[in-house]
C-alpha positions as CSV (number, residue, x, y, z in Angstrom):
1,X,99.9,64.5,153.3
2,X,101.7,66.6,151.2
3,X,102.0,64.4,148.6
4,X,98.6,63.7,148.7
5,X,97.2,67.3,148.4
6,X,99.9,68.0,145.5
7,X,98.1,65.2,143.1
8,X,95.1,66.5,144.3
9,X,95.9,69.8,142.8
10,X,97.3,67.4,139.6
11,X,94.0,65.7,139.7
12,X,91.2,68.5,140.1
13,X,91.6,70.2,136.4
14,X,91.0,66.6,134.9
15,X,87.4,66.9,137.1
16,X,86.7,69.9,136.4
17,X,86.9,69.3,132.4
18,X,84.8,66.8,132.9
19,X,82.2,68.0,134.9
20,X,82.3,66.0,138.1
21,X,83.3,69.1,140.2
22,X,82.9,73.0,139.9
23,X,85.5,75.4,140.0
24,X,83.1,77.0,143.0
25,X,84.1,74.1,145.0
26,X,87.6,75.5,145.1
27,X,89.1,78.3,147.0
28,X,90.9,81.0,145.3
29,X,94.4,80.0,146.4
30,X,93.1,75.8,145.6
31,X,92.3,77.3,141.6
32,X,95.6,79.2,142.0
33,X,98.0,75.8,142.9
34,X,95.8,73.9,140.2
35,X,96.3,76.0,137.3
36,X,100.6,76.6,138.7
37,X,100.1,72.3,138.5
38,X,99.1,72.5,135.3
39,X,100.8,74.6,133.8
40,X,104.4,73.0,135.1
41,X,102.5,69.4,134.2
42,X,102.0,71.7,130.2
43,X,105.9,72.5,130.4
44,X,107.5,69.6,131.1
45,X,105.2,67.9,128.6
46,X,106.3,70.2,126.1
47,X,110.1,69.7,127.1
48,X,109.7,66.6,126.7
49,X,108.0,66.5,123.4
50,X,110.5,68.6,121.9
51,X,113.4,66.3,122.7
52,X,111.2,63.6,121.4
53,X,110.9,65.6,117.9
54,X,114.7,66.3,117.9
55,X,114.7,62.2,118.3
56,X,112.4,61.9,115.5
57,X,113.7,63.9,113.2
58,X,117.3,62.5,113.8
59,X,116.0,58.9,112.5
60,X,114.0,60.9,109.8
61,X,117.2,62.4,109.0
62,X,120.4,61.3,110.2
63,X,123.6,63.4,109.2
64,X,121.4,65.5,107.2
65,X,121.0,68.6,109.7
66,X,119.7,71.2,107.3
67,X,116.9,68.2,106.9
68,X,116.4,67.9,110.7
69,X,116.3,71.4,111.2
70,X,113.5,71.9,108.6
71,X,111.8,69.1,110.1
72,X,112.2,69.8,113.8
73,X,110.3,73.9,112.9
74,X,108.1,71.6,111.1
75,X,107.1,69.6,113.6
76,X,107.1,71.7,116.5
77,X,104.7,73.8,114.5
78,X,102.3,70.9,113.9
79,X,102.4,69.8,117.3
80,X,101.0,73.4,118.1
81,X,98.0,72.9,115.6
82,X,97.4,69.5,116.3
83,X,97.2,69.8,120.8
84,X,95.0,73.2,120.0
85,X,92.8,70.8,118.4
86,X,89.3,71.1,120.4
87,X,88.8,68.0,121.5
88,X,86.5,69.0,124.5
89,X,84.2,70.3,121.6
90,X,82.3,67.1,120.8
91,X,82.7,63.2,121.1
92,X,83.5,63.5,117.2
93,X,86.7,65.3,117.9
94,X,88.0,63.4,120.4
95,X,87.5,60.3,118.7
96,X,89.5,62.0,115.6
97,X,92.6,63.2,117.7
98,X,92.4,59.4,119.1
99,X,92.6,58.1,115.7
100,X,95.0,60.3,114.2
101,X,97.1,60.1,117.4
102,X,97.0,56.1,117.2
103,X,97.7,56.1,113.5
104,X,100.6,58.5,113.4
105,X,102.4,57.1,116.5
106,X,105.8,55.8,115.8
107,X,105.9,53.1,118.5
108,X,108.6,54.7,120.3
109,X,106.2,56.5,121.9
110,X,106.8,59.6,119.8
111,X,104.3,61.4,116.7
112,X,104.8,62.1,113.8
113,X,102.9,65.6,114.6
114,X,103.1,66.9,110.4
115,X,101.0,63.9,109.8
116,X,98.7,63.7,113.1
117,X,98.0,67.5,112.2
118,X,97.2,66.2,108.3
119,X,95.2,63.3,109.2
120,X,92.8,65.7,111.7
121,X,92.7,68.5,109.4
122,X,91.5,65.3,106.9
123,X,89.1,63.6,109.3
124,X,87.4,67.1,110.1
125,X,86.7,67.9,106.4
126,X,85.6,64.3,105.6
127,X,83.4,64.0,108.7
128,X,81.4,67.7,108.0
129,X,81.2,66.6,104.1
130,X,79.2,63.9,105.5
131,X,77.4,65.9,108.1
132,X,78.7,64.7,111.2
């Protein structure tokens, strides 16, 4: 049962973002172990990401650590812009960060977040220009 009521708490956030459910519908101590979920869920995906960037880079840059250095601050930075990219804004922006996301994967499951940050930052202006 525990189990059960921990993916709950894993699970709710995703509803409420959505819509299905209202934060009303949970008590103050059920919104208290969904956002400590999420935010452990936020932490260990940035954990992760960062050893993926120190990965990344390290192909980008073998013996070259003055290079990977540079390119892990610049990374790390983009990876900030690009996931504080609104995507709950409109249907428009999600479909960008899916695009750029797809086209700036490196297929071993790690971005190259400089150019996913680029390539929304790119889509965004060329999509108002046209008045989308």
């Amino acid at each position: 049962m525990a189990g059960m009521v921990k993916s709950v708490y894993l699970v709710a956030p995703m509803l409420l973002l959505c819509g299905a459910v209202s934060a009303a519908e949970f008590s103050k101590s059920e919104r208290a172990a969904m956002d400590r979920a999420t935010h452990a869920i936020m932490r260990d995906r940035q954990n992760n990401e960062l050893t993926d960037i120190k990965a990344f880079c390290a192909d980008q840059w073998g013996d070259d650590y003055v290079m990977r250095k540079h390119c892990i601050g610049q990374q790390r930075a983009s990876m900030l812009k690009a996931t504080s990219f609104d995507t709950t804004a409109s249907a428009r922006n999600m479909r960008i960060f899916i695009h750029c996301g797809e086209q700036w994967a490196d297929g071993k499951g790690r971005t190259d977040w400089f150019m996913m940050s680029h390539c929304i930052d790119e889509q965004v202006a060329a999509a108002e220009s046209l008045g989308e």
